[in-house]
C-alpha positions in Angstrom: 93.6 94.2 103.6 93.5 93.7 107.1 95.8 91.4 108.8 93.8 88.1 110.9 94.8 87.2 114.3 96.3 83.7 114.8 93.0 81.4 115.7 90.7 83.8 114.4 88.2 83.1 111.1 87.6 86.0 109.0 84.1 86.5 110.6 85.3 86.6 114.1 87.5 89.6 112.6 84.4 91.2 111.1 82.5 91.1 114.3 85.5 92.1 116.7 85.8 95.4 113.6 82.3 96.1 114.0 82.3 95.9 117.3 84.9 98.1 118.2 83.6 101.0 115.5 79.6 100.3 117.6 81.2 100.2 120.7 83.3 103.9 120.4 80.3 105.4 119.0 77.4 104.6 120.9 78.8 103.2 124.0 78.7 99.7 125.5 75.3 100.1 127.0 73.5 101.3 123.3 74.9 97.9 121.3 73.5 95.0 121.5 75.0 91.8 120.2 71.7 91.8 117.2 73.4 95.2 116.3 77.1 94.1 116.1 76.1 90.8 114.2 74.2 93.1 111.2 76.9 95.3 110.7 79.5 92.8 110.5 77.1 90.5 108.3 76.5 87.6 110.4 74.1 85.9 112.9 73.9 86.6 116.4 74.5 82.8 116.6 77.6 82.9 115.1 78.0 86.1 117.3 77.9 83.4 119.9 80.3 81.1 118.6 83.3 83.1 118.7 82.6 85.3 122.3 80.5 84.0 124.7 79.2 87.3 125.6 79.1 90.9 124.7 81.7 91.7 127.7 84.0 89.4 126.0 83.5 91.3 122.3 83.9 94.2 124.4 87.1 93.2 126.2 88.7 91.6 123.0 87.7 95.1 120.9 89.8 96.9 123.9 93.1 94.7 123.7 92.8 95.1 119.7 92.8 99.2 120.1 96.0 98.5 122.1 97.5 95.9 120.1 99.6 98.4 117.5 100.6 100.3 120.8 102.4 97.2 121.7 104.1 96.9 118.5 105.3 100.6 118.6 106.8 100.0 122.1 108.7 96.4 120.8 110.1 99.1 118.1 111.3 101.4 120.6 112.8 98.9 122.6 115.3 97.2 120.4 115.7 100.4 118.0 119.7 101.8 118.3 118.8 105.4 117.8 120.4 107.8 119.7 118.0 108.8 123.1 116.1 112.0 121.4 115.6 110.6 118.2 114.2 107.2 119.8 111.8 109.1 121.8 110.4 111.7 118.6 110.0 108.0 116.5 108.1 106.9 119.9 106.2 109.7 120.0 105.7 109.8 116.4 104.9 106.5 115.7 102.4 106.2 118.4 100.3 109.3 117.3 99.9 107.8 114.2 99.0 104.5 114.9 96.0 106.6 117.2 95.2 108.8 113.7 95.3 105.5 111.8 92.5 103.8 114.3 89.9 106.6 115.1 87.6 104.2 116.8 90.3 102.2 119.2 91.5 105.9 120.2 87.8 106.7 120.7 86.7 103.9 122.6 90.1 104.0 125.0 89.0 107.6 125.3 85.5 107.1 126.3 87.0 104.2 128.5 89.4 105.8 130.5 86.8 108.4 131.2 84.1 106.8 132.6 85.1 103.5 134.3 84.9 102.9 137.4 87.4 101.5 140.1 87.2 98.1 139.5 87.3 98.6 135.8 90.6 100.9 136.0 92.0 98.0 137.8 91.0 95.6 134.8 92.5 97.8 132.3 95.5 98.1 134.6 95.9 95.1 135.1 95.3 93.5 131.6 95.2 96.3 129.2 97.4 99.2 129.9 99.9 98.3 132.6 102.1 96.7 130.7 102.9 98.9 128.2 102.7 101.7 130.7 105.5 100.1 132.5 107.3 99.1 129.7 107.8 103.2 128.0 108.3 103.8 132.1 111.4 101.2 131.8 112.9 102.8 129.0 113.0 105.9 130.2 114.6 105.2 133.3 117.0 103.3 131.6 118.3 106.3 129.6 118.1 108.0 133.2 120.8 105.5 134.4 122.9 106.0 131.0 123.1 109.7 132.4 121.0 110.9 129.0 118.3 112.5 130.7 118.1 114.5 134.1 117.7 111.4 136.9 115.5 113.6 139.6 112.2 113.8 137.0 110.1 110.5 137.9 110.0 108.4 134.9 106.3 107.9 134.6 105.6 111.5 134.6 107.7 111.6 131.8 105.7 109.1 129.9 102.6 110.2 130.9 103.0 114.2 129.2 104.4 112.1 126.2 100.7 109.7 126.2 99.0 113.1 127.6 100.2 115.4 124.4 99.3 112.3 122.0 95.7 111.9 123.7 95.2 115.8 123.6 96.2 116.0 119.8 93.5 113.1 118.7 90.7 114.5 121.3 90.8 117.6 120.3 92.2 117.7 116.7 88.7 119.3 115.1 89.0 122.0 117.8 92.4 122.5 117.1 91.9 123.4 113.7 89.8 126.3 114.8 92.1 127.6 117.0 93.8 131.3 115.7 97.5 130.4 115.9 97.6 126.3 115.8 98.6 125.8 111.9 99.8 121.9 112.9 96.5 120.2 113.4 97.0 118.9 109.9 100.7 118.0 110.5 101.5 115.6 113.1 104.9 114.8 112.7 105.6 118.8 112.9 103.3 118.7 115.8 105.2 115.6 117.3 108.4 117.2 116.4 107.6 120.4 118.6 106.3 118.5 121.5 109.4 116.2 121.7 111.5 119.0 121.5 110.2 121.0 124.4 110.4 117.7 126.5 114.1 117.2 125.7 115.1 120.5 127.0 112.9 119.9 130.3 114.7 116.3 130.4 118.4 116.2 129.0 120.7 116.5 131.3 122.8 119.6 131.0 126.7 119.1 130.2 129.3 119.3 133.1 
């Protein structure tokens, strides 16, 4: 059973869930707010009650693809696991919670693809900053503590980590295909491999 946002009825929670599964598959522009209201089994009135537009649907069905990524991050940051192993649960952890919602990673996907300027800014700004700054923070913390090499930027460092997830749940069906990947089906191998070949790009070498 799905959990309920605090201040949210269960229909608003039916609408924001079928809005987020329209929204990944057809696009913003192909859904209209008649469509989300029959698939989530109410009126477009009561569509109306709860968002005062379909932008709003829209912007609330992109903060709740990125809400478990939040949770993931809160995890990391007050874990005590030694450097590596936080990182791999990160990693880990993350790429699941992506596998576990195919249409938030979808419609992040399609979003980061084709917006424009002023949207990047929005999602910047109100979506993904924050958490982008806050794996960034980490990282460079464990810099200071002298656990990883201090001369590779931070956020380059976070991005391969979000860039290797991205590529995994994009590209998954392909990757099956491929002669030689046998881990398409095993993503905690797959994360295992990927965190391992960062660690000896990033750990700083003993004196």
């Amino acid at each position: 059973m799905k959990s309920q946002q605090p201040g949210r009825t269960e229909a608003a929670e039916r609408i924001i869930d079928a809005a987020k599964r329209m929204f990944a598959e057809a696009g913003y522009d192909a859904v209209s707010i008649r469509d989300i209201a029959a698939a989530a089994g109410v009126s477009k009135a009561n569509v109306f009650h709860h968002f005062a537009s379909k932008e709003e649907l829209y912007q609330e069905a992109l903060h709740r693809s990125c809400a478990k990524a939040k949770a993931v991050l809160c995890e990391m940051a007050q874990t005590n696991h030694e450097p590596g192993e936080q990182l791999r649960s990160f990693f880990y952890s993350d790429l699941s919670r992506s596998l576990a919602d195919p249409d938030g990673s979808r419609l992040l996907l399609a979003e980061g693809f084709d917006c424009s300027e002023k949207q990047a800014k929005y999602l910047v700004s109100q979506v993904f900053g924050h958490d982008f700054e806050r794996l960034t923070e980490i990282i460079a913390n464990d810099q200071t503590k002298g656990n990883w090499r201090s001369e590779i930027d931070p956020a380059a460092i976070a991005t391969l980590m979000i860039a290797a997830n991205t590529f995994f749940i994009a590209y998954r069906q392909i990757l099956r295909q491929l002669p030689g990947v046998d881990f398409a089906d095993d993503p905690e191998r797959y994360a295992d491999s990927i965190v391992e070949l960062l660690l000896n790009g990033i750990r700083k070498e003993e004196q």
